[in-house]
N, C-alpha and C positions, 0 to 999 in steps of 0.2 A: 585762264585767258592770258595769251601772251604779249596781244595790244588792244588797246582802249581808246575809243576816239570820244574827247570832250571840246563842250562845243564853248566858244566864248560870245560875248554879248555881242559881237561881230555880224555872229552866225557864221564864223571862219569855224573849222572842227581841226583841231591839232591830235593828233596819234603821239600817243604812248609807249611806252614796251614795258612790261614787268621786271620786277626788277628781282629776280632768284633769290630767295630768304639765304642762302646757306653762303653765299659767294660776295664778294667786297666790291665795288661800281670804279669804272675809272676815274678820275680826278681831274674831269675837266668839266666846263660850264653848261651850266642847260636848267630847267623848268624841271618840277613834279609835282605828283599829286597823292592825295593818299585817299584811297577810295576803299569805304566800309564794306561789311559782310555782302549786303545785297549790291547784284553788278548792274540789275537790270531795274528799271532804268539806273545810271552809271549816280552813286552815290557820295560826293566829291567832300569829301573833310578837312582837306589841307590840299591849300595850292603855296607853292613855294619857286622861288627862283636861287640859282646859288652860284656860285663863281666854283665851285668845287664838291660834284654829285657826290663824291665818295662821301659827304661827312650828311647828305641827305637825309638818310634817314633816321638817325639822334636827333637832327633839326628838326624832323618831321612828328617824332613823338607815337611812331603807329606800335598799336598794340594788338592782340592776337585779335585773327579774325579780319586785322586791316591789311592793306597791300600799298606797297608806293609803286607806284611808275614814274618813271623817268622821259626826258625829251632833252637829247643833244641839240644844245644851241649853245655857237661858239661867240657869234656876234652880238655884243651887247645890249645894243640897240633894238632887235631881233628879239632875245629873250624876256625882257622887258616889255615891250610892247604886248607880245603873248600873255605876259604875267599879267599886266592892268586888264587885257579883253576877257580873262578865265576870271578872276577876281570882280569884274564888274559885275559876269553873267552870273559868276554864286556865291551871291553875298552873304551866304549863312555858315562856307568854309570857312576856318581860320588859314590866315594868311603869315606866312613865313618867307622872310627877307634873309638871306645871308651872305655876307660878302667875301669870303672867302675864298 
């Protein structure tokens, strides 16, 4: 699957992209997730926000069988907001902050 719509406490649905095992992510800001083996319904184990995707997924911690997606968000304020409404709606993800 190459995008993932997860929903937040909102009821807003933010879209994903996968993020290619084999290839390195650009280095700018945005939201991810890391969602386990089962996709359906979408399986959410880490929601994260970072000032710099590329170091995403060492922050993320996913291991085989998991996947992270990604969401370019450049504005602060933007990202954030996003990150508190996925985090309120799945309280049982670990939650990853990075400021870099």
């Amino acid at each position: 699957m190459d995008f993932i719509d997860v929903s937040g406490a909102s009821g807003a649905t933010y879209r994903f992209r996968a993020w290619p095992d084999s290839r390195s992510h650009v280095p700018v800001a945005g939201n991810f997730v890391v969602i386990g083996e089962t996709r359906f319904p979408v399986n959410v184990l880490v929601i994260g926000v970072t000032g710099d995707l590329s170091q995403a997924r060492s922050a993320a911690g996913a291991k085989g069988g998991e996947r992270v997606y990604t969401r370019l968000n450049v504005a602060r304020a933007t990202r954030e907001a996003e990150h508190d409404d996925l985090v309120a709606h799945h309280s049982k993800a670990r939650v990853v902050v990075e400021t870099g």
